[in-house]
C-alpha positions in Angstrom: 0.0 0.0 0.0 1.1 3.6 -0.8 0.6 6.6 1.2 1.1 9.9 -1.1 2.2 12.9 0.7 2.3 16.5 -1.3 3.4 20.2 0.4 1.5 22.8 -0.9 2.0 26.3 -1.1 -1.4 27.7 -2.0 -1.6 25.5 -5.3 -5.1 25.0 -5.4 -5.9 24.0 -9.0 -2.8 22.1 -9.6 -3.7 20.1 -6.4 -7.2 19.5 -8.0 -5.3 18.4 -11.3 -2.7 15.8 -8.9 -5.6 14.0 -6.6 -8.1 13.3 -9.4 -5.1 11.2 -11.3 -4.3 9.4 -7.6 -8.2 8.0 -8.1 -7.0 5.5 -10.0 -4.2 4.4 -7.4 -7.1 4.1 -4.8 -9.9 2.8 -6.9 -7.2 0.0 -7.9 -6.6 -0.6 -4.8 -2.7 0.8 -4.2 -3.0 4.4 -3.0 -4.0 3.8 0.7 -4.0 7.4 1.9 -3.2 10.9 0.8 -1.7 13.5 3.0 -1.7 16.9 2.3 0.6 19.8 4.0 -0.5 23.1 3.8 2.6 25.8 4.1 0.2 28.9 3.8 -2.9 27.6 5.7 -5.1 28.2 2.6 -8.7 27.9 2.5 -9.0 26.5 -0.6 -6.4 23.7 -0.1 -8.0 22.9 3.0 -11.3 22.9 1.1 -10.0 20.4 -1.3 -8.3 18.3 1.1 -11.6 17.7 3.0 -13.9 17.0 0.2 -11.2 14.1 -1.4 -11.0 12.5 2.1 -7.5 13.2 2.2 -5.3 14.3 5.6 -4.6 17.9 6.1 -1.8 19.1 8.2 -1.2 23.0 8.6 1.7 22.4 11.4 3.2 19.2 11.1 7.3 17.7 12.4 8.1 15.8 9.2 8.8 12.5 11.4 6.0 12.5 12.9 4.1 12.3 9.2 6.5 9.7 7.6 6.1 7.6 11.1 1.9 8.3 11.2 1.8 7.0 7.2 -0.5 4.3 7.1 1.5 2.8 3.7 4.6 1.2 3.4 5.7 3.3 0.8 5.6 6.7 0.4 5.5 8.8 -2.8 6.5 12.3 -2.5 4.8 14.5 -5.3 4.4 18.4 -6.4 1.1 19.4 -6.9 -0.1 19.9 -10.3 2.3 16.6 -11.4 0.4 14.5 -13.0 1.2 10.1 -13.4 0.2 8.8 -16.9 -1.7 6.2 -17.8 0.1 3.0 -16.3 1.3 4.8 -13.6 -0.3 2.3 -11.1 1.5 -0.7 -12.6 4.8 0.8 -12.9 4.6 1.7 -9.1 3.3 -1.7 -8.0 5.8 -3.8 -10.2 8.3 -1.5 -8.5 7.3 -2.6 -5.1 7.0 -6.2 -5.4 10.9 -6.3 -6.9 12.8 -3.8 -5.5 13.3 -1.8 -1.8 15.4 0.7 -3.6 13.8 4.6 -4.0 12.3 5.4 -7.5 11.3 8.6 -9.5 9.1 8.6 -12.5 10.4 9.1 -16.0 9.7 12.4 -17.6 6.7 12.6 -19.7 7.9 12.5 -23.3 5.8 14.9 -24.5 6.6 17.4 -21.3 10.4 17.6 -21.6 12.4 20.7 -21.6 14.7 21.8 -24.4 17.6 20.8 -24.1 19.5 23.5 -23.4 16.9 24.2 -20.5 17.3 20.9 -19.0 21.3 21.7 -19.4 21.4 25.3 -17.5 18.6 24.9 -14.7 18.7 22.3 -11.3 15.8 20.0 -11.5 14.0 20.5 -7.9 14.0 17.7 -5.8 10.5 16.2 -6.6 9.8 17.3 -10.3 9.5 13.1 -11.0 8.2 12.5 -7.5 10.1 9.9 -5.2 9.0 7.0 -4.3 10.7 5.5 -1.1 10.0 2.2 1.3 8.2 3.9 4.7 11.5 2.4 6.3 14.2 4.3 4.6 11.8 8.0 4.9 11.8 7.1 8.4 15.5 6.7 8.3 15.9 9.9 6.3 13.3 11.9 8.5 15.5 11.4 12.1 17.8 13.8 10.7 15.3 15.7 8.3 13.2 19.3 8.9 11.5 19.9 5.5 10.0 17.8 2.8 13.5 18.0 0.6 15.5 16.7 3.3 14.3 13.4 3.4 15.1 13.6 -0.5 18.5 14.6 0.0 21.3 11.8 -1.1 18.6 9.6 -2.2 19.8 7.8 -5.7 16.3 6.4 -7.1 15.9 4.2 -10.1 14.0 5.7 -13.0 10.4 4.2 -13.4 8.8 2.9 -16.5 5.9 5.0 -15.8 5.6 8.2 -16.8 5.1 11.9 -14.9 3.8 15.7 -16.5 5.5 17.4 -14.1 3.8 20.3 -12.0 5.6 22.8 -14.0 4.3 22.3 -17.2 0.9 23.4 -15.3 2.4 26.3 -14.1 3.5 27.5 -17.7 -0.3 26.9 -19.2 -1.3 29.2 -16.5 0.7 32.2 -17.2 
């Protein structure tokens, strides 16, 4: 089972956009829980969180969220990223093989030119992570924030595929 966690920071619609593509992960059976932290306490996000059932958390220790996770894995996501179709089987094949962290592989039709991808740092969860509840709770005794229990992590590229939350963004503008 997989508990999704994303940190918002007043990202309403892309949130909307993320948990109706996690449906899927429940309906089949593998998403077990959402959890959703807030870092601007907005209404809307809290809206949101209520009416998809999910766990909202406007002060939260990051230990204390990995260790309160009801699945034994744990995928980290922006809002506004968006699995493909197949998603659910690449994560679940995944599981059953390996204990090593994954990321998803970039949506071939959302990539960057090149010379974009070259110049700019990818942020830490543009392809998500997906990581046993074990090693997070390794990662979260020394962690404060979201991207610490990402740091030093080495994942393994998934077959399934991720828009990521930036692509979103840019429609937007």
């Amino acid at each position: 089972m997989l508990t999704v966690i994303l940190e918002c920071r007043n990202h309403e619609p892309e949130l909307t956009q993320t948990l109706s593509v996690l449906v899927t992960g429940a309906v089949e059976g593998l998403v077990r829980d959402v959890i959703i932290l807030d870092l601007d306490r907005a209404d809307g996000v809290a809206r949101i969180a209520d009416a998809a059932g999910c766990l909202y958390h406007t002060q939260w220790d990051i230990k204390d969220i990995v260790r309160n996770a009801r699945g034994s894995w744990l995928l980290f996501v922006e809002p506004g990223a968006r699995p493909q179709p197949g998603w659910v089987d690449g994560i679940s094949e995944h599981i059953l093989i390996s204990r090593m962290p994954a990321h998803f592989s970039p949506a071939r039709g959302y990539r960057q030119p090149l010379i974009k991808r070259l110049l700019r740092s990818t942020p830490p969860l543009e392809l998500g992570l997906l990581i046993a509840k074990e090693e997070a709770l390794a990662s979260a005794e020394k962690a404060e924030t979201v991207n610490d229990i990402l740091k030093g992590q080495k994942p393994k590229r998934l077959s399934a595929e991720l828009i990521p939350s930036w692509v979103m963004r840019a429609k937007a503008r």
